[in-house]
TITOR-396091 format. One line per 4 residues: their letters; for each residue x, y, z of N, C-alpha, C. Coordinates in steps of 0.2 Angstrom, whole numbers. Layout:
N
A) X Y Z X Y Z X Y Z ~ ...
REM end
This chain:
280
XXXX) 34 74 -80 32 67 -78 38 64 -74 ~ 36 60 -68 44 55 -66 46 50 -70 ~ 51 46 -68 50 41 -74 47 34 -69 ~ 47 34 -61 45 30 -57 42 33 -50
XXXX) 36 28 -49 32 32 -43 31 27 -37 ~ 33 27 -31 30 24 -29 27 25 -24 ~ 21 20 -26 14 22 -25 13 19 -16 ~ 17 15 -13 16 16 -6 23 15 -2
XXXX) 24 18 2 29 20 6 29 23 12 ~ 32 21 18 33 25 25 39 28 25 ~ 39 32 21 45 37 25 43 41 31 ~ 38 41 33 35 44 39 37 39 45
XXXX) 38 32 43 39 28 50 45 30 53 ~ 47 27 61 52 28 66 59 29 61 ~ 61 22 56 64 18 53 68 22 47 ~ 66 29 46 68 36 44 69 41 47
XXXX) 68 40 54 71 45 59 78 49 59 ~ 82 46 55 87 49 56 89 53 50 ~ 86 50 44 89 53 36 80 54 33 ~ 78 56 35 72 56 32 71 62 28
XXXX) 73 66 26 76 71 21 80 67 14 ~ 85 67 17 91 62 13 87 56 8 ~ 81 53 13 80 47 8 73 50 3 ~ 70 56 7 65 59 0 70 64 -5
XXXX) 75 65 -6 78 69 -8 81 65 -11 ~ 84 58 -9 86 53 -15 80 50 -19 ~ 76 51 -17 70 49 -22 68 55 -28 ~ 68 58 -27 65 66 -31 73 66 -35
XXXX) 77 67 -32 84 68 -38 85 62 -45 ~ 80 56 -42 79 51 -47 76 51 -51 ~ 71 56 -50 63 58 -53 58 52 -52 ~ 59 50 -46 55 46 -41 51 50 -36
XXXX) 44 49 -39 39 51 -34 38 46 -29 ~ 33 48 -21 32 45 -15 25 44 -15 ~ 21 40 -12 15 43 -10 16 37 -1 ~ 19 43 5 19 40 9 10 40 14
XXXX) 11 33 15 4 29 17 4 29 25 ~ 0 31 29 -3 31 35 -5 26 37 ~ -3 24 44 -6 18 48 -10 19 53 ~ -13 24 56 -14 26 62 -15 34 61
XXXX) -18 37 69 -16 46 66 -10 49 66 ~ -5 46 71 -2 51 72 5 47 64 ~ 6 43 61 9 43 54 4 45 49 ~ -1 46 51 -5 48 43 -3 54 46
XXXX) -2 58 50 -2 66 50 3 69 49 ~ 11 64 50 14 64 50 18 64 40 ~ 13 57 37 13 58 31 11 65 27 ~ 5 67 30 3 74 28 8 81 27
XXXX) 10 80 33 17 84 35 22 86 30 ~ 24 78 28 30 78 25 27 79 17 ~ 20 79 13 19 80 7 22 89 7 ~ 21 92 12 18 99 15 27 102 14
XXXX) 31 96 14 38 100 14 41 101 9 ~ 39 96 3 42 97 -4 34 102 -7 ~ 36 104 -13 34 107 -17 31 104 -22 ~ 33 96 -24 28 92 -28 33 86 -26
XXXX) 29 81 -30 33 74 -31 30 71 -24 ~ 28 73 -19 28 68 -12 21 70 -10 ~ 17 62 -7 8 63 -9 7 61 -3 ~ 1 61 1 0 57 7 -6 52 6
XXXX) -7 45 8 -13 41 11 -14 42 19 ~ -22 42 20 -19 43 28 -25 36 31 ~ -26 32 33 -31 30 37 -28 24 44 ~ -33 20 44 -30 16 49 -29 9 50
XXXX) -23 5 49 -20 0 47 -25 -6 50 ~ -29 -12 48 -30 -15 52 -26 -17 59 ~ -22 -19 59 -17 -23 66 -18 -19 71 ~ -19 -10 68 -20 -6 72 -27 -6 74
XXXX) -33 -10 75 -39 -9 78 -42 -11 82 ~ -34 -16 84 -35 -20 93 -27 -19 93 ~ -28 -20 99 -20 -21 104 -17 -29 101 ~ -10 -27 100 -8 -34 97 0 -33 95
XXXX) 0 -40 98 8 -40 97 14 -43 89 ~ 17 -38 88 18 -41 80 26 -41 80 ~ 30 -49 78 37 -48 77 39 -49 71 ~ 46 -48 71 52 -47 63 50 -52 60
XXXX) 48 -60 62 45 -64 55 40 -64 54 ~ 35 -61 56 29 -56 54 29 -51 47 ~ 35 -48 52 35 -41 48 39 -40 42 ~ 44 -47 41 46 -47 38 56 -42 36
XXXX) 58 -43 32 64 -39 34 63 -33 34 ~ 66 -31 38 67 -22 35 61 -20 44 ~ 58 -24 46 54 -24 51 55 -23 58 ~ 54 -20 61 55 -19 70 49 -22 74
XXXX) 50 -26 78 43 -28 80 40 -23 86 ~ 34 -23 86 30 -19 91 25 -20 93 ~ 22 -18 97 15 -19 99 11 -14 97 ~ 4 -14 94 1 -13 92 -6 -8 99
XXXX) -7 -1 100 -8 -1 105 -18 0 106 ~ -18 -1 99 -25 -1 97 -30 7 95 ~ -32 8 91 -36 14 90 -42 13 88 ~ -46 16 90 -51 17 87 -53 22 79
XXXX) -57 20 75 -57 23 69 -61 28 69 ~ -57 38 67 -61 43 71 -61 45 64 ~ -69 45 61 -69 46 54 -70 54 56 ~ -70 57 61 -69 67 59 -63 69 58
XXXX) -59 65 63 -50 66 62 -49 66 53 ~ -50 58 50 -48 57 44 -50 61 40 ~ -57 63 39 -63 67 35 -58 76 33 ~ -54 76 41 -53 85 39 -44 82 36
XXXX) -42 79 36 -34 77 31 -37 77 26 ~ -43 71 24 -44 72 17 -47 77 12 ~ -49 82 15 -50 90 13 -41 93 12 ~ -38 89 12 -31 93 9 -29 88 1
XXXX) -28 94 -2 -28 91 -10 -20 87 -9 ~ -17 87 -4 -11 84 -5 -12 74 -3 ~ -16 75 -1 -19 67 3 -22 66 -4 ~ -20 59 -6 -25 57 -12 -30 52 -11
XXXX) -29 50 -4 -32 41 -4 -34 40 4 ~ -38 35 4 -37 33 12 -35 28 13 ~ -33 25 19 -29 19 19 -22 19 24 ~ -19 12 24 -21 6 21 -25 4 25
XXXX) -31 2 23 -36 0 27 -38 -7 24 ~ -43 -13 28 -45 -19 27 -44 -23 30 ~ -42 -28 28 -41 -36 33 -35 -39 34 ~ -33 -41 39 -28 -44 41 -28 -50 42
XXXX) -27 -55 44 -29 -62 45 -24 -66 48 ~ -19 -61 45 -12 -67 47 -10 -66 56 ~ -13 -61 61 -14 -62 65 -19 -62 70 ~ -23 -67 72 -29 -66 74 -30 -66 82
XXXX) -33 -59 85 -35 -61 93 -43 -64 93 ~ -46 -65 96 -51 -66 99 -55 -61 98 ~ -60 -59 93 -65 -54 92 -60 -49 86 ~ -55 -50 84 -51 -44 81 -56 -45 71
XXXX) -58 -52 70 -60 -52 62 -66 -46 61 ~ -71 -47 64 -76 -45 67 -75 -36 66 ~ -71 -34 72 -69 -28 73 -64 -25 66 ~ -61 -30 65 -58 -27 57 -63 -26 53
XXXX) -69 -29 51 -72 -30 46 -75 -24 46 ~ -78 -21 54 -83 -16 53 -78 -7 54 ~ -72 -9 54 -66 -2 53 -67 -1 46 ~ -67 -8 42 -64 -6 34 -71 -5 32
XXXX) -78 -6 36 -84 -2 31 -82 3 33 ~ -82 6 39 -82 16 41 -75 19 36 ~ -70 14 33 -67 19 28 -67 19 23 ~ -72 12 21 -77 13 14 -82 19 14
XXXX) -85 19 19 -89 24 19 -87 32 17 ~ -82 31 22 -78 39 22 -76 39 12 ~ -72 35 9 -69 35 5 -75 37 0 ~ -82 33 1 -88 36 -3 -89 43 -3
XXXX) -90 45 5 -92 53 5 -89 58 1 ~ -81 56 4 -76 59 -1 -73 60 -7 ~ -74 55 -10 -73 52 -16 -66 50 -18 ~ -62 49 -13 -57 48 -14 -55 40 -13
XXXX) -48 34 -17 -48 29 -18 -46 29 -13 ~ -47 22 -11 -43 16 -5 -37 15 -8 ~ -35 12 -2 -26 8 -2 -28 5 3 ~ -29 -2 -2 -30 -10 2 -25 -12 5
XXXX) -25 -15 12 -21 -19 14 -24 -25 15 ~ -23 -33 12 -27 -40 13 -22 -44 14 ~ -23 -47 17 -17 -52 21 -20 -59 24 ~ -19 -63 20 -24 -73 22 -20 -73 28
XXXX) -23 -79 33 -21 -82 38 -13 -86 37 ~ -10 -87 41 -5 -93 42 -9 -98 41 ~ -16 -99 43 -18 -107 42 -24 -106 35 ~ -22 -112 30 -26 -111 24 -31 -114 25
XXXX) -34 -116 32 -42 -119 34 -46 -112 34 ~ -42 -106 36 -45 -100 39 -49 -98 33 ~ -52 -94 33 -57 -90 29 -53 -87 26 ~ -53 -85 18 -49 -81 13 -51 -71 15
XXXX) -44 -70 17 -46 -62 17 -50 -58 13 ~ -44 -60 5 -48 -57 0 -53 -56 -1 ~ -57 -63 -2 -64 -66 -2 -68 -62 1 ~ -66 -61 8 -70 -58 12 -69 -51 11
XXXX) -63 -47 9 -64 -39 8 -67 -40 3 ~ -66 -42 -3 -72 -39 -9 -78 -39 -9 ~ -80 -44 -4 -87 -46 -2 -90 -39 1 ~ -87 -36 5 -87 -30 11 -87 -24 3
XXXX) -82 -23 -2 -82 -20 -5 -89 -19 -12 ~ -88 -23 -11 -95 -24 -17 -103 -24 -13 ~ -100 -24 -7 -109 -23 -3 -109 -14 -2 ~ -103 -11 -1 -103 -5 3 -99 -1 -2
XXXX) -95 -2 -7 -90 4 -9 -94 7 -16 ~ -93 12 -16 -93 14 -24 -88 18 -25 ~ -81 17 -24 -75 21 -24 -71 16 -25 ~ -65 16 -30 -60 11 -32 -54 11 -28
XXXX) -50 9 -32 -44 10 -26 -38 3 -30 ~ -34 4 -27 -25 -2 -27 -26 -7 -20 ~ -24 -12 -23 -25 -19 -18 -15 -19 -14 ~ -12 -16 -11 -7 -13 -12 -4 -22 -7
XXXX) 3 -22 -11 5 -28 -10 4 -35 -12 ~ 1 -36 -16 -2 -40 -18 0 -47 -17 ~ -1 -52 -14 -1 -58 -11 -4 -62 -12 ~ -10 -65 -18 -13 -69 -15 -13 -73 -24
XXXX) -17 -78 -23 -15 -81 -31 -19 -77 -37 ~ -20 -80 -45 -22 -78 -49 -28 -79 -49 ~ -34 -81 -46 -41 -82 -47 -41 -75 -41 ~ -39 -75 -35 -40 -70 -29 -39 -62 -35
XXXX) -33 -61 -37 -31 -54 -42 -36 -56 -48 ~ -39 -60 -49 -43 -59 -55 -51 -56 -54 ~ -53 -57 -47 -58 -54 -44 -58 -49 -42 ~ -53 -46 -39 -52 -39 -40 -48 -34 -45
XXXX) -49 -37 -50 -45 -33 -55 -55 -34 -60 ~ -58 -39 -59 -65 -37 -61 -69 -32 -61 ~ -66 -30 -53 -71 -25 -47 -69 -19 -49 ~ -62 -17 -54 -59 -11 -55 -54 -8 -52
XXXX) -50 -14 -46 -48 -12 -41 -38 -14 -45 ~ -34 -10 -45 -27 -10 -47 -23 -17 -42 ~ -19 -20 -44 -16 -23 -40 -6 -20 -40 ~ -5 -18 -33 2 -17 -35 8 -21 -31
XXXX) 12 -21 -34 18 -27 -32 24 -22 -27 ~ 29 -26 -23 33 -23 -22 40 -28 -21 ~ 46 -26 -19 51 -27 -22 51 -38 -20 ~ 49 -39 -17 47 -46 -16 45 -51 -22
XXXX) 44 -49 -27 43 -50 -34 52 -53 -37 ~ 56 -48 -32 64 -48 -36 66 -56 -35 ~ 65 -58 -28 68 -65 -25 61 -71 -25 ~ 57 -71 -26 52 -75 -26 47 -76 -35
XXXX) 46 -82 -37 42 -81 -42 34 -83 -42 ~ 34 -82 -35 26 -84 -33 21 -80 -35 ~ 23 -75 -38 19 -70 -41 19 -69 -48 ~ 23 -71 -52 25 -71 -60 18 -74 -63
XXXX) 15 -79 -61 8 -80 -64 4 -75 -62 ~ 3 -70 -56 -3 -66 -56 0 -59 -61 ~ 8 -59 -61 10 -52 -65 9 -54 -73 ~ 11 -56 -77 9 -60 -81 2 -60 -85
XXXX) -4 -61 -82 -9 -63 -81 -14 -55 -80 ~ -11 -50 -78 -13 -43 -75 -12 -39 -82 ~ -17 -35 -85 -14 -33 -87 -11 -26 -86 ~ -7 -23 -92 1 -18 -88 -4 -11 -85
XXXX) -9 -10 -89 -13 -5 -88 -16 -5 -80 ~ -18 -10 -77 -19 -13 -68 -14 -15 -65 ~ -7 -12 -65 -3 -13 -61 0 -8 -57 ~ 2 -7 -54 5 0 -47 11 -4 -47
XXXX) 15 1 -45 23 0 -41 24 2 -34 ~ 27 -1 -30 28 0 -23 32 -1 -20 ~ 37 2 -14 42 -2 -12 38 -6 -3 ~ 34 -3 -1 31 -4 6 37 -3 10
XXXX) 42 3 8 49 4 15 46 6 19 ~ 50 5 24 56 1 26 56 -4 25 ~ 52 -9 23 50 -18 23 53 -20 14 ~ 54 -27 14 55 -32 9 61 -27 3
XXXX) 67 -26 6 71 -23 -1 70 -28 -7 ~ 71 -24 -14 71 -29 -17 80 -32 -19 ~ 81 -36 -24 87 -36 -25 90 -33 -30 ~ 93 -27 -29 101 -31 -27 102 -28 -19
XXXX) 96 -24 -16 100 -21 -9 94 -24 -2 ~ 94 -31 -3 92 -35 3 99 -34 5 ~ 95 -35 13 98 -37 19 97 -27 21 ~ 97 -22 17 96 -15 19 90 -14 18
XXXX) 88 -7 24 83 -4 23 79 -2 16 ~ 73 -3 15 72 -3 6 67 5 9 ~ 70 9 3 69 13 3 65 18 -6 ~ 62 23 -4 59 23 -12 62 24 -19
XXXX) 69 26 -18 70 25 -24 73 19 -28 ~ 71 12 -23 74 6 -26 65 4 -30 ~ 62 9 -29 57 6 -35 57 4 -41 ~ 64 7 -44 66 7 -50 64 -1 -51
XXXX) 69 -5 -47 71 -12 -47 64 -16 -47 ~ 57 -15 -44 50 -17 -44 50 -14 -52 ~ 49 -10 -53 45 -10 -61 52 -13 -66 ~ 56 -12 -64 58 -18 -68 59 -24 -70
XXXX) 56 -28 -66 57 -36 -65 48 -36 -67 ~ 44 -32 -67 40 -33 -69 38 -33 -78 ~ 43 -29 -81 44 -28 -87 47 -35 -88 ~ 53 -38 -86 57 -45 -87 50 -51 -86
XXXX) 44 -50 -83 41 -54 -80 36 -57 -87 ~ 32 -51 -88 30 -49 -93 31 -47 -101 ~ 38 -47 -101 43 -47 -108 40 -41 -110 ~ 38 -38 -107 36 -30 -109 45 -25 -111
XXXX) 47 -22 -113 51 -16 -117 49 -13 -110 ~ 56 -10 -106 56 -5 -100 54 1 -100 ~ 55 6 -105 52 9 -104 45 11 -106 ~ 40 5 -109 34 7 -109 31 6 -103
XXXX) 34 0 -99 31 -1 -94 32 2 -87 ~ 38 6 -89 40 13 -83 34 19 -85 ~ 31 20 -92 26 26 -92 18 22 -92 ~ 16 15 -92 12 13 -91 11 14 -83
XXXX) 15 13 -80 13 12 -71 15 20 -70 ~ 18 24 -73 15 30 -70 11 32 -69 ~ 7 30 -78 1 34 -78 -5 31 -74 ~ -3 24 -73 -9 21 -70 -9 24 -62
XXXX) -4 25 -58 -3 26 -53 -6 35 -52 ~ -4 38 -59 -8 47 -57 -14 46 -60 ~ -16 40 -62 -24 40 -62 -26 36 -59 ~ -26 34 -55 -30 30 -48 -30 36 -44
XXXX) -25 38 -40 -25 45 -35 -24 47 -39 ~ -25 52 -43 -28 59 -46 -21 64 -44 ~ -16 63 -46 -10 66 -44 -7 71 -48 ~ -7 75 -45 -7 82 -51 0 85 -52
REM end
């Protein structure tokens, strides 16, 4: 068993191009597992790949990231640290593309898929909403969980994402899944943690305590651990690329949060994380 997993991760993005050996192989030497996550086809194929190069320890998610469902421009206070701004060049969601990745026992999940909110073009809510029922769909046929992506508007007049993916999920899903970065308050994580749905945190938790009442509040058995690298190190190694094996530092502020003992809380989120994706 590892002692830590982190359950979403882009070692597959650009932002690994040059050690991307080096940083799964710093993860594995720490007895840290990966489950690198897909935004599109050509990083979910790309995740796939990279399960296909180690022998155990490294898992793939592959689906298609909201932002990615329309053409759309995204910058570094967007993206937040650790971020490259890009433009989004749009894809369409090819559920026979996805359907033949998730016939490989290496792919656990599909994802991250859902709602975005925080940047809105003209027709994009609409067009999101009906991507994330085709990978509810697919994720029913398959039987394999989701990896939620939900993200509220900059403006608090807007519609609640959450609100509105569960709505979507409780019309169409019969397949669970991880609400992956979890952002929103404790009434939002309490509705999805009813629905059966894992909520997981990532190193953003080190430097802010905007989330202590939703961790607190969850219990240890419903949580996942995450880094989201390249994005949000936690502390002690802001201002650096965050990469998987600073998970450590995520499960354990979540132990100090919840005055939980570290290491029951390092084999409660393992085990929850090889029983959501079914990780062998």
């Amino acid at each position: 068993m590892p002692d830590f997993i982190d359950a979403h991760a882009h070692v597959n993005f650009a932002a690994f191009d040059k050690d991307r050996d080096e940083t799964i192989k710093r993860a594995l030497d720490n007895n840290t597992w990966i489950i690198n996550v897909g935004t599109q086809q050509d990083t979910s194929k790309q995740a796939v790949d990279l399960a296909h190069s180690y022998e155990k320890g490294v898992y793939a998610i592959v689906g298609t990231h909201p932002v990615h469902t329309n053409k759309s421009y995204h910058d570094k206070d967007e993206l937040g640290e650790g971020g490259a701004e890009f433009t989004s060049r749009g894809e369409a969601f090819d559920k026979d593309f996805y359907r033949q990745l998730l016939k490989d026992p290496k792919v656990v999940g599909l994802g991250e898929c859902g709602l975005d909110y925080y940047h809105l073009d003209e027709g994009s809510r609409e067009k999101q909403k009906k991507v994330f029922v085709e990978h509810i769909e697919l994720a029913n046929e398959v039987g394999k969980p989701l990896m939620l992506h939900i993200r509220n508007s900059q403006n608090s007049s807007e519609p609640s994402a959450y609100a509105e993916a569960l709505q979507i999920l409780k019309t169409h899903a019969k397949i669970k899944g991880d609400v992956h970065f979890f952002a929103g308050n404790w009434e939002e994580a309490k509705s999805f943690l009813d629905f059966g749905f894992t909520l997981s945190f990532t190193g953003v938790i080190t430097f802010t305590q905007d989330y202590d009442e939703v961790i607190r509040n969850t219990p240890l058995d419903m949580i996942l651990s995450e880094t989201d690298c390249p994005y949000v190190s936690p502390v002690p190694f802001r201002g650096k690329r965050n990469e998987p094996v600073y998970v450590s530092e995520v499960v354990k502020k979540i132990a100090e949060i919840k005055g939980e003992n570290i290491e029951k809380v390092k084999k409660t989120i393992v085990s929850n994380i090889i029983r959501v994706f079914g990780l062998k």
